[in-house]
Steps between C-alpha positions, in 0.01 A plus 500: 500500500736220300445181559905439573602535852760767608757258654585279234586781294711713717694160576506473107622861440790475865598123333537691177747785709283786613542531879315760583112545331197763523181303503423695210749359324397118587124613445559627157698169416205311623266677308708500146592122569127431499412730233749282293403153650116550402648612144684221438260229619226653324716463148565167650174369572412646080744266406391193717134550362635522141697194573154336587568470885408614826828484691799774452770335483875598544529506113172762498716710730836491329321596137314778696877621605587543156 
């Protein structure tokens, strides 16, 4: 089960101009968004510990992005 909750993402995905969604549809965004978010803050957190700190921060993130 992903750790995101349904709602915000099927307001993210009507806000972004689908009206009408299958919770399939919101469930497999939830579930690729994580996928994603784990990557991405597990290539940040590499580069905070090579940087000799604890703390991601926003510049751990944006280098992770790239």
């Amino acid at each position: 089960m992903s750790e995101l909750l349904f709602a915000p993402t099927k307001r993210l995905m009507k806000n972004s101009g689908a009206n009408r969604i299958s919770e399939d549809a919101v469930r497999y965004l939830n579930e690729f968004l994580e996928t994603e978010g784990v990557s991405i803050t597990q290539k940040a957190k590499r580069l905070a510990t090579h940087a000799g700190r604890e703390t991601v921060k926003v510049e751990d993130i944006k280098m992770a992005l790239k």
